[in-house]
mmCIF entry with sequence, helices, sheets and N, C-alpha, C, O atoms, coordinates in Angstrom:
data_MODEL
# 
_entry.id   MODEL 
# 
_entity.id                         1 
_entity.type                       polymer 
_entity.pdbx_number_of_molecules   1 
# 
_entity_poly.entity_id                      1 
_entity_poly.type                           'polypeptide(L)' 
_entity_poly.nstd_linkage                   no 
_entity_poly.nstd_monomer                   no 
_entity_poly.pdbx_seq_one_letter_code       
;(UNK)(UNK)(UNK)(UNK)(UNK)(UNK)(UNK)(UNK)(UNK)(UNK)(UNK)(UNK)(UNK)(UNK)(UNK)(UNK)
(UNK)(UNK)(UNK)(UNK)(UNK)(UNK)(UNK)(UNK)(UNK)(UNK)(UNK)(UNK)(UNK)(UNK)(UNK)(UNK)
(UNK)(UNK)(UNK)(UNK)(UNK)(UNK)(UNK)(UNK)(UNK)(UNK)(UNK)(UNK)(UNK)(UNK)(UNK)(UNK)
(UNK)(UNK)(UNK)(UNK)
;
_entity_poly.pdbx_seq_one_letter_code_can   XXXXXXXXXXXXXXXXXXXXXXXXXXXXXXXXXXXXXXXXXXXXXXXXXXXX 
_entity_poly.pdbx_strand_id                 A 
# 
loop_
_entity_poly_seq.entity_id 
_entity_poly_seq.num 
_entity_poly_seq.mon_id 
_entity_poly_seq.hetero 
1 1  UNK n 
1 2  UNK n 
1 3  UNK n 
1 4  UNK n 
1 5  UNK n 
1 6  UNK n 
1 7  UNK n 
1 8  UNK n 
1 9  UNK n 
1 10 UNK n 
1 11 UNK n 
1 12 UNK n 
1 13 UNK n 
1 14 UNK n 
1 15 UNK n 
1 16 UNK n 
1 17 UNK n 
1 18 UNK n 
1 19 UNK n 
1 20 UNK n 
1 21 UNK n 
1 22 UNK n 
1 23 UNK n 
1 24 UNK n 
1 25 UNK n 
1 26 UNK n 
1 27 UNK n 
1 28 UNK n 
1 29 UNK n 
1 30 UNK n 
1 31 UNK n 
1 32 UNK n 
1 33 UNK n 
1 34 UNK n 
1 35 UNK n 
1 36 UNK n 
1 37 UNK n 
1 38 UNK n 
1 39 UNK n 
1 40 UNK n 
1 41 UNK n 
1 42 UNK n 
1 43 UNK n 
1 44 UNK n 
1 45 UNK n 
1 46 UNK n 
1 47 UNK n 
1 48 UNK n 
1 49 UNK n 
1 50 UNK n 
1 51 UNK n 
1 52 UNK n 
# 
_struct_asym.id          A 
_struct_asym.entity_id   1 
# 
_struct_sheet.id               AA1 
_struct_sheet.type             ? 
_struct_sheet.number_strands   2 
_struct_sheet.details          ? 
# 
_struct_sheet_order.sheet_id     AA1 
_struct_sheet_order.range_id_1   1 
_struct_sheet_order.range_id_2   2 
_struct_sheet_order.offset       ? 
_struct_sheet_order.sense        anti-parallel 
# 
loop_
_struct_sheet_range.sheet_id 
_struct_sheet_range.id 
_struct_sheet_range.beg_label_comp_id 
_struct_sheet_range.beg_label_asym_id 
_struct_sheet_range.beg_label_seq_id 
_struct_sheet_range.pdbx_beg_PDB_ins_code 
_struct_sheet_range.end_label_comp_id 
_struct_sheet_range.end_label_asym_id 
_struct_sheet_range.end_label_seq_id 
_struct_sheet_range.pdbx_end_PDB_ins_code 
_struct_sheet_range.beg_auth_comp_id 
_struct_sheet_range.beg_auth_asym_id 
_struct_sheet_range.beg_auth_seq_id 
_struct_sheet_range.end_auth_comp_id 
_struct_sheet_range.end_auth_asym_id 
_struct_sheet_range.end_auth_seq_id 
AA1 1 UNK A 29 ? UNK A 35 ? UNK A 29 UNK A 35 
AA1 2 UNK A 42 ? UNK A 49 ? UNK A 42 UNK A 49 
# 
loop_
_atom_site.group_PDB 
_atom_site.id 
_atom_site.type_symbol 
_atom_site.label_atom_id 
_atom_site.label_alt_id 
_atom_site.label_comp_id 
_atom_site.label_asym_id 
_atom_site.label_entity_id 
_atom_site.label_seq_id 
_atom_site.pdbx_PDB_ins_code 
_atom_site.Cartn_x 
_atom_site.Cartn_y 
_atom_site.Cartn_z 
_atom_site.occupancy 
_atom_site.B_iso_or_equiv 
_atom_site.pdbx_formal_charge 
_atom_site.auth_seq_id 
_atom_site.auth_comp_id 
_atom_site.auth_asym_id 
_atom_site.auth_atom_id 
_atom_site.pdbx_PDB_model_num 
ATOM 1   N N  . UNK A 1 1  ? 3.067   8.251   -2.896  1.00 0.00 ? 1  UNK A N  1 
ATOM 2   C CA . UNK A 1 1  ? 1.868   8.995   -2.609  1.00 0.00 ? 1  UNK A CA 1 
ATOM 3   C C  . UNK A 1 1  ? 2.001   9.563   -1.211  1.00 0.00 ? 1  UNK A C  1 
ATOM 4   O O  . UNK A 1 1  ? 2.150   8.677   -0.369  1.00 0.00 ? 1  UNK A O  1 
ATOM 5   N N  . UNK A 1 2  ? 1.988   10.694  -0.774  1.00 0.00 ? 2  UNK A N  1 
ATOM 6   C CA . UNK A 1 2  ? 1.700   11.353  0.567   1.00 0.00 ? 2  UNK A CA 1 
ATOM 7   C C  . UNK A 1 2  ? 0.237   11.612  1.007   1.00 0.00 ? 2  UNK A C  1 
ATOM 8   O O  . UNK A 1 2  ? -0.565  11.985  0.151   1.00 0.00 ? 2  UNK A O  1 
ATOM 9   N N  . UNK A 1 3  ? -0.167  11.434  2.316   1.00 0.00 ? 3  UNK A N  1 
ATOM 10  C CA . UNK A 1 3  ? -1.353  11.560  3.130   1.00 0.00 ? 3  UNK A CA 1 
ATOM 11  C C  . UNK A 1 3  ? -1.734  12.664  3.352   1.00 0.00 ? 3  UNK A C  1 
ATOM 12  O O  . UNK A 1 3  ? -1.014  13.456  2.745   1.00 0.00 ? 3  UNK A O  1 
ATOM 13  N N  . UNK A 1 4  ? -2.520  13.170  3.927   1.00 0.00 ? 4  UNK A N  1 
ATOM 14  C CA . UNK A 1 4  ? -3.044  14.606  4.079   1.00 0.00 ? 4  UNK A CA 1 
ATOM 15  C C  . UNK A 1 4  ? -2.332  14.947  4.896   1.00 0.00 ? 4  UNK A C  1 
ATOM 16  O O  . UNK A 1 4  ? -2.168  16.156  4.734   1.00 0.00 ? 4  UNK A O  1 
ATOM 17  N N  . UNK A 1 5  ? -1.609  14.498  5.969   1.00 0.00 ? 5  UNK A N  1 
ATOM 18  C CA . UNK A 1 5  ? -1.144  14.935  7.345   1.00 0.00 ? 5  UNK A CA 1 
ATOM 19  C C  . UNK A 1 5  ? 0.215   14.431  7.228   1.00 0.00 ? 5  UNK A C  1 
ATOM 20  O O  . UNK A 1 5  ? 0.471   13.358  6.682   1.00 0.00 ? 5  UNK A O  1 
ATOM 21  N N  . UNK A 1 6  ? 0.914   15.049  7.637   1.00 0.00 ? 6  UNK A N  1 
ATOM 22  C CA . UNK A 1 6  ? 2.528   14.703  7.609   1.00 0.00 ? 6  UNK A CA 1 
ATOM 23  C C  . UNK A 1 6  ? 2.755   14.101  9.423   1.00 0.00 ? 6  UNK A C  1 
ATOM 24  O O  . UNK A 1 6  ? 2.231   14.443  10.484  1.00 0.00 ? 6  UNK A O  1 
ATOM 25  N N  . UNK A 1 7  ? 3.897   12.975  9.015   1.00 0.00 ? 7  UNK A N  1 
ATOM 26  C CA . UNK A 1 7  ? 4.353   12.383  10.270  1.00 0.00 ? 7  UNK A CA 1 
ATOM 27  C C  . UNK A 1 7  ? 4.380   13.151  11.556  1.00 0.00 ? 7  UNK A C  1 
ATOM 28  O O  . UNK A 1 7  ? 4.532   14.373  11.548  1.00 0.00 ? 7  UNK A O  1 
ATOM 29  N N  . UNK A 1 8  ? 4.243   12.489  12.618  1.00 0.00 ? 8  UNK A N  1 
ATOM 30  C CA . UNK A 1 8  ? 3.728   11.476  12.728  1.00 0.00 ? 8  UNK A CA 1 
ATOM 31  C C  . UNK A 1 8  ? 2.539   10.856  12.919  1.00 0.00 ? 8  UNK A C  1 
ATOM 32  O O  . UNK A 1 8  ? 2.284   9.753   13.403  1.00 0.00 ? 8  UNK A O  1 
ATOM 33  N N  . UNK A 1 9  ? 1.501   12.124  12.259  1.00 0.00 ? 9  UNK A N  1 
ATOM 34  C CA . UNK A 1 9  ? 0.208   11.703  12.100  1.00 0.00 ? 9  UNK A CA 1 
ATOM 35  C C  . UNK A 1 9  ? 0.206   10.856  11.207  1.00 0.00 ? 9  UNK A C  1 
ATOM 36  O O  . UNK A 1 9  ? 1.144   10.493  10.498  1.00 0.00 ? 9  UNK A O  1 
ATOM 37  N N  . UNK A 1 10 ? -1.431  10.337  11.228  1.00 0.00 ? 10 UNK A N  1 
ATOM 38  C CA . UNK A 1 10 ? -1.923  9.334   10.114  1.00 0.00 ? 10 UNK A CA 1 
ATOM 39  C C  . UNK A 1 10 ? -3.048  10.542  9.187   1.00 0.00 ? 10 UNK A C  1 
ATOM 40  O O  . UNK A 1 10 ? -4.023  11.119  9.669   1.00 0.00 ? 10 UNK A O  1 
ATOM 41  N N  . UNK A 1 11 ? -2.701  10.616  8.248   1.00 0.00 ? 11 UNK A N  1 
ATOM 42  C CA . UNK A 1 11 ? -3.480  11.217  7.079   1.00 0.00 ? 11 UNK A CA 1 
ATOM 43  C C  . UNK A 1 11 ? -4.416  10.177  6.190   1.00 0.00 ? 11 UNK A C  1 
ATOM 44  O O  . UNK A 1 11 ? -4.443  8.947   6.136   1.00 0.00 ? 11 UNK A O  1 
ATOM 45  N N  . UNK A 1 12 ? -5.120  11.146  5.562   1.00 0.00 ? 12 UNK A N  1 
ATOM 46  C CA . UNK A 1 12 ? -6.088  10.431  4.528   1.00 0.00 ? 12 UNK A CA 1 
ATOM 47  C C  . UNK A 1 12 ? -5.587  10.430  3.271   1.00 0.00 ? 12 UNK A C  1 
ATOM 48  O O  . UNK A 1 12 ? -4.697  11.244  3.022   1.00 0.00 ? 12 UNK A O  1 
ATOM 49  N N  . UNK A 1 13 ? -5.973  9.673   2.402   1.00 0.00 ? 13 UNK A N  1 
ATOM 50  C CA . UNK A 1 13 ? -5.356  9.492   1.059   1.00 0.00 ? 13 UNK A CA 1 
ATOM 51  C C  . UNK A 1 13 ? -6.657  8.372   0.230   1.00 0.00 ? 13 UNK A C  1 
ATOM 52  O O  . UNK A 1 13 ? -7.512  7.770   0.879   1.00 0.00 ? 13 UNK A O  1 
ATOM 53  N N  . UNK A 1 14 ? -6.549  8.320   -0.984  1.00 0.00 ? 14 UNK A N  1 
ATOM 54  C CA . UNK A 1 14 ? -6.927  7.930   -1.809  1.00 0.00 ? 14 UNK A CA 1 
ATOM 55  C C  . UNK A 1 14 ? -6.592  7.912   -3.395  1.00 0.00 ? 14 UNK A C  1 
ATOM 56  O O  . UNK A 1 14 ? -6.722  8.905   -4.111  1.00 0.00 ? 14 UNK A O  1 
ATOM 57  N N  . UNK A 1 15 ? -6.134  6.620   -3.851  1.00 0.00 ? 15 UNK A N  1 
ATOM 58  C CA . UNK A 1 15 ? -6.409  5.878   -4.742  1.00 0.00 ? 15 UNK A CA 1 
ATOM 59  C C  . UNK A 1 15 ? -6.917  5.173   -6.109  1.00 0.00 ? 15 UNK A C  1 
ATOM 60  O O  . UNK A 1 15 ? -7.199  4.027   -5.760  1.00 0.00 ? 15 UNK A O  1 
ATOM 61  N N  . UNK A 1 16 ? -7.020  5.226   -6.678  1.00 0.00 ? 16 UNK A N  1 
ATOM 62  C CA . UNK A 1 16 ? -7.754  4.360   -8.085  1.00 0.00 ? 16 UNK A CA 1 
ATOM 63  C C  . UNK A 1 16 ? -6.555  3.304   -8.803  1.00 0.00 ? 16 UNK A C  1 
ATOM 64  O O  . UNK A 1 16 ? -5.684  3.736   -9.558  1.00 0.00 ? 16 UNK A O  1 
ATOM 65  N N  . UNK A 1 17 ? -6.683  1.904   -8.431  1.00 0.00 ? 17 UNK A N  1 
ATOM 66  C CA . UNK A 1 17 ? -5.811  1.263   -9.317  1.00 0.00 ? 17 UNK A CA 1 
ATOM 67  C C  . UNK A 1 17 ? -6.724  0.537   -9.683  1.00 0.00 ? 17 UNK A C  1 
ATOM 68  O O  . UNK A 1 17 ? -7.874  0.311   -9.307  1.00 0.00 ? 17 UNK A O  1 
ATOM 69  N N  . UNK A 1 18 ? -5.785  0.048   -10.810 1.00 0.00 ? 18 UNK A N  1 
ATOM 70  C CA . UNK A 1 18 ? -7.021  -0.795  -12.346 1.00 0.00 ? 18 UNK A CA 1 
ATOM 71  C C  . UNK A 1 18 ? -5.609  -1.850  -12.367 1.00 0.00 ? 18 UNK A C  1 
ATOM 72  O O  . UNK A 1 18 ? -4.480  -1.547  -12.755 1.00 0.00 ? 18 UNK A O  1 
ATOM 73  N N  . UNK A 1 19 ? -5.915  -2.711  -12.009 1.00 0.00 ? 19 UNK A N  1 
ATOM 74  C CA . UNK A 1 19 ? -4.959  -4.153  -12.052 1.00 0.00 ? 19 UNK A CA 1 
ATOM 75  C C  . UNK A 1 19 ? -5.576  -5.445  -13.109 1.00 0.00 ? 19 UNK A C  1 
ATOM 76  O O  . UNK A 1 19 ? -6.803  -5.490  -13.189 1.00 0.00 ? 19 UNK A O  1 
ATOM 77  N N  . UNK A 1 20 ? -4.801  -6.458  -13.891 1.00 0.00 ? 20 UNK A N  1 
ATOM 78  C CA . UNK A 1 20 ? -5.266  -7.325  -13.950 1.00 0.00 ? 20 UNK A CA 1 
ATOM 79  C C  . UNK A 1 20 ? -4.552  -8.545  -13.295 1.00 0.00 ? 20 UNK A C  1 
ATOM 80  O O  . UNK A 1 20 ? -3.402  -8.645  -12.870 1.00 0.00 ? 20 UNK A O  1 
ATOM 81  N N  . UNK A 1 21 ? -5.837  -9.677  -13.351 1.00 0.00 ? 21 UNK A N  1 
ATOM 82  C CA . UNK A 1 21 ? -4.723  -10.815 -12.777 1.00 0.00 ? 21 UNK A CA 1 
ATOM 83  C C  . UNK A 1 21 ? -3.609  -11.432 -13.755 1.00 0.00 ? 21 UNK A C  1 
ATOM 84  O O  . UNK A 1 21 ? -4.060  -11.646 -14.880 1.00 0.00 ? 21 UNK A O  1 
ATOM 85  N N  . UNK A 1 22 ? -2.657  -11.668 -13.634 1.00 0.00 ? 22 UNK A N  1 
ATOM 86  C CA . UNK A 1 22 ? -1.690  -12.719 -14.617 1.00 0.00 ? 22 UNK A CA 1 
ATOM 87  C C  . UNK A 1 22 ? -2.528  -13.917 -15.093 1.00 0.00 ? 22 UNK A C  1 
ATOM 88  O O  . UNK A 1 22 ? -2.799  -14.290 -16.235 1.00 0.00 ? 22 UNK A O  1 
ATOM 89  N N  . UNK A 1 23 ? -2.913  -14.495 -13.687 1.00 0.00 ? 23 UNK A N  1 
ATOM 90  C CA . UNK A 1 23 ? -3.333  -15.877 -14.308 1.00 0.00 ? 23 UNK A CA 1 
ATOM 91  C C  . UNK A 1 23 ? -4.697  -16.167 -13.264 1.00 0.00 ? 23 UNK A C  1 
ATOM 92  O O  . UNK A 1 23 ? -4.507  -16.102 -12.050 1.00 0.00 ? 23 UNK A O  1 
ATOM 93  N N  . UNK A 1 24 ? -6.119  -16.498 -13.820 1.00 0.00 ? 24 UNK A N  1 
ATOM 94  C CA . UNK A 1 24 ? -7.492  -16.625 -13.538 1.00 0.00 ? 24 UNK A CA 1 
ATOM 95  C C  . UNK A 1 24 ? -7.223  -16.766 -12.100 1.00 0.00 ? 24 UNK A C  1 
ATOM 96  O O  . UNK A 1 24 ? -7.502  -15.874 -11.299 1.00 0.00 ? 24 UNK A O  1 
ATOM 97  N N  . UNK A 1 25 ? -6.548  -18.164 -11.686 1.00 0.00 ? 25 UNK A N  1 
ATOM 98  C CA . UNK A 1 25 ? -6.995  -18.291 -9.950  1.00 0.00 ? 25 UNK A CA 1 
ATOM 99  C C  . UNK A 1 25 ? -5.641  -17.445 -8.928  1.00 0.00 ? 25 UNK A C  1 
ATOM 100 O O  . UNK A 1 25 ? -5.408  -17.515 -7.722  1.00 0.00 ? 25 UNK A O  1 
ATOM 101 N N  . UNK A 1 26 ? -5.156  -16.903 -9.711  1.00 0.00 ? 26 UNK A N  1 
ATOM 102 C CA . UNK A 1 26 ? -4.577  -16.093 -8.458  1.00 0.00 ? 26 UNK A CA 1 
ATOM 103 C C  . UNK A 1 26 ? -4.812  -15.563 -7.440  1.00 0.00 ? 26 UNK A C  1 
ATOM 104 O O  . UNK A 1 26 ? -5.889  -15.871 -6.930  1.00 0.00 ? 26 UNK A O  1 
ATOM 105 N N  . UNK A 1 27 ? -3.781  -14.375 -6.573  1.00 0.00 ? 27 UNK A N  1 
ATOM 106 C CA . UNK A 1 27 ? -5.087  -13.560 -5.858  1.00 0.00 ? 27 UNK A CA 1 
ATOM 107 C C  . UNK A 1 27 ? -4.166  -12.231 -5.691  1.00 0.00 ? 27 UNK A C  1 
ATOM 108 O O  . UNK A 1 27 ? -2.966  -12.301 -5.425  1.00 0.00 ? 27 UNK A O  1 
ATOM 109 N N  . UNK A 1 28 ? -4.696  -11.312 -5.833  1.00 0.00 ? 28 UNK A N  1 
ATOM 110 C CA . UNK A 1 28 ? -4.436  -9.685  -6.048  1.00 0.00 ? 28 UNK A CA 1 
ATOM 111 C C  . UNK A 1 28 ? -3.928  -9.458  -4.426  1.00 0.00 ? 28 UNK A C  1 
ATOM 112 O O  . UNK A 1 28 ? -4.553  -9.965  -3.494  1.00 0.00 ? 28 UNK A O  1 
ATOM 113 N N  . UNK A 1 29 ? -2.934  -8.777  -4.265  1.00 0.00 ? 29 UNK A N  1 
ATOM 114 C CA . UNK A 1 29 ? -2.619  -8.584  -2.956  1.00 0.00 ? 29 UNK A CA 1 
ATOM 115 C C  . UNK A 1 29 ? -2.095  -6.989  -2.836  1.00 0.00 ? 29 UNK A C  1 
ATOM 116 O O  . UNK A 1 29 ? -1.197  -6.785  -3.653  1.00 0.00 ? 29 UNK A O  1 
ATOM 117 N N  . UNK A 1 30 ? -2.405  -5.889  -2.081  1.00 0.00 ? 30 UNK A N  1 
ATOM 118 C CA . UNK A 1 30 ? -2.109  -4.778  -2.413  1.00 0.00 ? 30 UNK A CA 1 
ATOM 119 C C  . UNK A 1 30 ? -1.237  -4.779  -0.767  1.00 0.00 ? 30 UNK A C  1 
ATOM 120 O O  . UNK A 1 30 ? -1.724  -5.395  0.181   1.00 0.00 ? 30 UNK A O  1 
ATOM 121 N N  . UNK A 1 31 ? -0.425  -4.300  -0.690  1.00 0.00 ? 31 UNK A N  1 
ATOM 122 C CA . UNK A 1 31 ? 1.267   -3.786  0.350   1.00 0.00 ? 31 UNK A CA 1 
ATOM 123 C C  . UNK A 1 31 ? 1.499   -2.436  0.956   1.00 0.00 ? 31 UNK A C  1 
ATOM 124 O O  . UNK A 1 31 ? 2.524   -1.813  0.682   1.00 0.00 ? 31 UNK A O  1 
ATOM 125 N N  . UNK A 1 32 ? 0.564   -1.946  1.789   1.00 0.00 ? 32 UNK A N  1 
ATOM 126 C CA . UNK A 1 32 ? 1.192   -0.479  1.970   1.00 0.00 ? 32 UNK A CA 1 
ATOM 127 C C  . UNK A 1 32 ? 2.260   -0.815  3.343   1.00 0.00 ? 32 UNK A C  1 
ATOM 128 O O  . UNK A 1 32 ? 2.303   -1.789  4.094   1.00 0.00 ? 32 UNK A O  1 
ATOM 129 N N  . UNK A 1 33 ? 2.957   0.265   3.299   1.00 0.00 ? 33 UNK A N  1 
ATOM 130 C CA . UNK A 1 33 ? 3.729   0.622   4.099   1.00 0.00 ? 33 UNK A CA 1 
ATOM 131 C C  . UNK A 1 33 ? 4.679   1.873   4.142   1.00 0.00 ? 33 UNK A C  1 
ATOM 132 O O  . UNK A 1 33 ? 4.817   2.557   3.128   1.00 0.00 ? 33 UNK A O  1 
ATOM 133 N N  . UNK A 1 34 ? 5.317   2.169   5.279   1.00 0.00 ? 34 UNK A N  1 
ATOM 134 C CA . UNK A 1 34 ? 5.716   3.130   5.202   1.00 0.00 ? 34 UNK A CA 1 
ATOM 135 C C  . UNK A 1 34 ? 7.577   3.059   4.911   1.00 0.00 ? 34 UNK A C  1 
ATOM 136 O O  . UNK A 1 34 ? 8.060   2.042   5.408   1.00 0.00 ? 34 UNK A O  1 
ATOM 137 N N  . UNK A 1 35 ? 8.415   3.806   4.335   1.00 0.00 ? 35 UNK A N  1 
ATOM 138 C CA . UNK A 1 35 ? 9.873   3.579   3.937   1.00 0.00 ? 35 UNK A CA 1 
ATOM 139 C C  . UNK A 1 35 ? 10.519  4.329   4.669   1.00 0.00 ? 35 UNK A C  1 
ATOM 140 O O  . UNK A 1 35 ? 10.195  5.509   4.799   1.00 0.00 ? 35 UNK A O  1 
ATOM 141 N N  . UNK A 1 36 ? 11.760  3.692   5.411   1.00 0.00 ? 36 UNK A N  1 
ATOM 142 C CA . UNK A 1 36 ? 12.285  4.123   6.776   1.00 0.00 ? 36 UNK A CA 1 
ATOM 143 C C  . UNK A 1 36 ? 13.098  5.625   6.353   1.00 0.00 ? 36 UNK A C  1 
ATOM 144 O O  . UNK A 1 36 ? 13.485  5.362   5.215   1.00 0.00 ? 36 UNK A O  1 
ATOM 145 N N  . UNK A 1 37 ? 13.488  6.823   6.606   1.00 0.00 ? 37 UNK A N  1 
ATOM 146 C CA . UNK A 1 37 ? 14.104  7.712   6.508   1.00 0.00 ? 37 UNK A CA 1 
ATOM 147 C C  . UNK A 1 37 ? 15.600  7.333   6.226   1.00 0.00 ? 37 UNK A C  1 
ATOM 148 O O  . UNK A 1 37 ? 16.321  7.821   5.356   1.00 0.00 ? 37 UNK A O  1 
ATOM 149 N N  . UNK A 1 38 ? 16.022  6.045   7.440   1.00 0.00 ? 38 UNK A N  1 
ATOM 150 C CA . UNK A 1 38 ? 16.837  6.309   7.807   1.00 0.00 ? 38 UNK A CA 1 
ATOM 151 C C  . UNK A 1 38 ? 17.567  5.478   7.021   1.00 0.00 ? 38 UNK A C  1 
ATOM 152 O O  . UNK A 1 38 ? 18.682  5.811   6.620   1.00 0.00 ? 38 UNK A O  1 
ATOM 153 N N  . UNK A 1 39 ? 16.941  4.166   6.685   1.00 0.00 ? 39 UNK A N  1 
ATOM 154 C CA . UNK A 1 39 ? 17.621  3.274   5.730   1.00 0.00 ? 39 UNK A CA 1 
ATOM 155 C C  . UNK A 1 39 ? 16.662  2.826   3.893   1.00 0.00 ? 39 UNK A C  1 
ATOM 156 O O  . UNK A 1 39 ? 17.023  2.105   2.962   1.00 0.00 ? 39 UNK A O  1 
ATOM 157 N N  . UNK A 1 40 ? 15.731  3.454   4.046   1.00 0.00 ? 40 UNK A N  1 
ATOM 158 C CA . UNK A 1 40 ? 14.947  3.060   3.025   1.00 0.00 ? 40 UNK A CA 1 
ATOM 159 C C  . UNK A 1 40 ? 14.227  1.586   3.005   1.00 0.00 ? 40 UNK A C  1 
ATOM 160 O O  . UNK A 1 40 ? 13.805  1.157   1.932   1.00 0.00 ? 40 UNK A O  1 
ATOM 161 N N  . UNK A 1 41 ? 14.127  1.012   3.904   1.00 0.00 ? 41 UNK A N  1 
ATOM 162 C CA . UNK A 1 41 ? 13.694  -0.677  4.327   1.00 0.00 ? 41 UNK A CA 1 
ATOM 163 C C  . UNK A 1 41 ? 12.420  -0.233  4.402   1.00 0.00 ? 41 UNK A C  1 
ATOM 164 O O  . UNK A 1 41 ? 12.135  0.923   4.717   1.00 0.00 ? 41 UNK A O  1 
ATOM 165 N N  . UNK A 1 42 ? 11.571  -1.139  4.113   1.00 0.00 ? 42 UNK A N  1 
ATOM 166 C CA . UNK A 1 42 ? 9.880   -0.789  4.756   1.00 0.00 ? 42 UNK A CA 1 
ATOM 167 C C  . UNK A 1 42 ? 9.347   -1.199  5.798   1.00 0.00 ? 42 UNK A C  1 
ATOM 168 O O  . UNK A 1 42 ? 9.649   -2.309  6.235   1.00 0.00 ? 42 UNK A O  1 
ATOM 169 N N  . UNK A 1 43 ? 8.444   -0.403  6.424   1.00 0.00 ? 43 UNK A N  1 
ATOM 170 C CA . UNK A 1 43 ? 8.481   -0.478  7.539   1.00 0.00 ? 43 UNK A CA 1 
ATOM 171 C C  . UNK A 1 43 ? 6.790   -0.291  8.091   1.00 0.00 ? 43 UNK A C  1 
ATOM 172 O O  . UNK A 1 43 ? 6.234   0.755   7.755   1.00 0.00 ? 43 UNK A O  1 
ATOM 173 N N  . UNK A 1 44 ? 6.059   -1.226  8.864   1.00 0.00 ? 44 UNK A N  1 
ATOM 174 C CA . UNK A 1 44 ? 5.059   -0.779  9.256   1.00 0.00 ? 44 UNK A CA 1 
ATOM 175 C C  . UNK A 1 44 ? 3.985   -1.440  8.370   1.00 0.00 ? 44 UNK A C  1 
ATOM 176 O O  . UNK A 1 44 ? 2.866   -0.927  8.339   1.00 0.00 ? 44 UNK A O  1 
ATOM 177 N N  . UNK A 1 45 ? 4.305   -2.769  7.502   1.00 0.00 ? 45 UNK A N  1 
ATOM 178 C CA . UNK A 1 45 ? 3.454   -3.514  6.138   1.00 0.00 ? 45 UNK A CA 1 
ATOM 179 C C  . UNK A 1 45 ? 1.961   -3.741  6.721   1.00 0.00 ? 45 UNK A C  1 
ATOM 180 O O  . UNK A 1 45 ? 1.589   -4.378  7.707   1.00 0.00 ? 45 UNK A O  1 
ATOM 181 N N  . UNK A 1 46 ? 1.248   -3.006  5.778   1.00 0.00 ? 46 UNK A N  1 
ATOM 182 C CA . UNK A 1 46 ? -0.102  -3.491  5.809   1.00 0.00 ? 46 UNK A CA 1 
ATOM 183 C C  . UNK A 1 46 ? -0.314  -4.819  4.601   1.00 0.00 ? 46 UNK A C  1 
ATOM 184 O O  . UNK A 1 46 ? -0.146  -4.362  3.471   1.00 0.00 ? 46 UNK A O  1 
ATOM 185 N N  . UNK A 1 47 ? -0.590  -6.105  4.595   1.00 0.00 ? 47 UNK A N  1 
ATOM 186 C CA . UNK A 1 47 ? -1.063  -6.565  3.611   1.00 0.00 ? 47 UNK A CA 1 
ATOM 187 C C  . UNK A 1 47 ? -2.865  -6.677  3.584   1.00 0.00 ? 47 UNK A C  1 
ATOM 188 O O  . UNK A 1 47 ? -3.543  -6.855  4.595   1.00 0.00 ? 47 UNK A O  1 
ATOM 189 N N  . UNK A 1 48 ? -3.292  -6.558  2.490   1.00 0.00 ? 48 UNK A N  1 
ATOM 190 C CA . UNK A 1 48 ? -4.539  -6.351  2.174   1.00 0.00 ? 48 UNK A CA 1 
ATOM 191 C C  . UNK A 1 48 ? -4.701  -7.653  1.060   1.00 0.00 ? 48 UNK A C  1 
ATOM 192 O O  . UNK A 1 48 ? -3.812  -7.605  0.209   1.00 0.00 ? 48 UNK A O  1 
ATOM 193 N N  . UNK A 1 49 ? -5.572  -8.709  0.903   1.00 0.00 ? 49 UNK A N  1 
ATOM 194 C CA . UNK A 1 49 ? -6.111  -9.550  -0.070  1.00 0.00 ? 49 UNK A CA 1 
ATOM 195 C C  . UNK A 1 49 ? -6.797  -8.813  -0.502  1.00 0.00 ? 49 UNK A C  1 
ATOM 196 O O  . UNK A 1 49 ? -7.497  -8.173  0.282   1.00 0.00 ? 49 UNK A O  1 
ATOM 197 N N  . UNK A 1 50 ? -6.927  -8.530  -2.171  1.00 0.00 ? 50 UNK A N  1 
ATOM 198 C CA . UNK A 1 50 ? -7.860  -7.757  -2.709  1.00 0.00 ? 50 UNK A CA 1 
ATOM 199 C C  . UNK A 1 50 ? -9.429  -8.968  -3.184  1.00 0.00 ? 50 UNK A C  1 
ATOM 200 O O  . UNK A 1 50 ? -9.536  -10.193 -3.247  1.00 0.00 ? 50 UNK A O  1 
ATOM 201 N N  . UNK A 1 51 ? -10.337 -7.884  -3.411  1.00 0.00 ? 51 UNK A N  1 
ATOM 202 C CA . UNK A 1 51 ? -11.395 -9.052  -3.932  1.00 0.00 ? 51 UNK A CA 1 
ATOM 203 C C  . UNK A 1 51 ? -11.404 -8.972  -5.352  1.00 0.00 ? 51 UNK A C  1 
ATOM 204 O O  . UNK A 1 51 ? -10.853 -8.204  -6.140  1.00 0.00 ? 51 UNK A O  1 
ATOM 205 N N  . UNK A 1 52 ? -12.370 -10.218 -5.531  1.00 0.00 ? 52 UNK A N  1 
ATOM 206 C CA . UNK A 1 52 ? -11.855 -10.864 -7.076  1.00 0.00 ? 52 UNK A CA 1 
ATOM 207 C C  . UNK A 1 52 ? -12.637 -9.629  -8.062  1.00 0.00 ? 52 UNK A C  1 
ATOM 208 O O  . UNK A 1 52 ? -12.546 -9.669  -9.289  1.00 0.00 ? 52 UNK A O  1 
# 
């Protein structure tokens, strides 16, 4: 997905995912980040706990 604004700004963006859990007490965890040019490694991890 790309942002409104290209590097090295921060752009806006938005979303719709429809997830289920595997198993009742888990917990949903969504990962952004950004993927390096130079090697493809990620870089910059946001983790987010999603709510139930």
């Amino acid at each position: 997905m790309q942002a409104s604004t290209a590097a090295p700004d921060w752009g806006d963006f938005t979303h719709t995912l429809k997830v289920k859990k595997a198993e009742p007490n888990s917990t949903l965890t969504l990962i952004l980040f950004e993927t390096s040019m130079k090697d493809g490694s990620r870089r910059m991890e946001l983790i987010i706990p999603l709510p139930e």
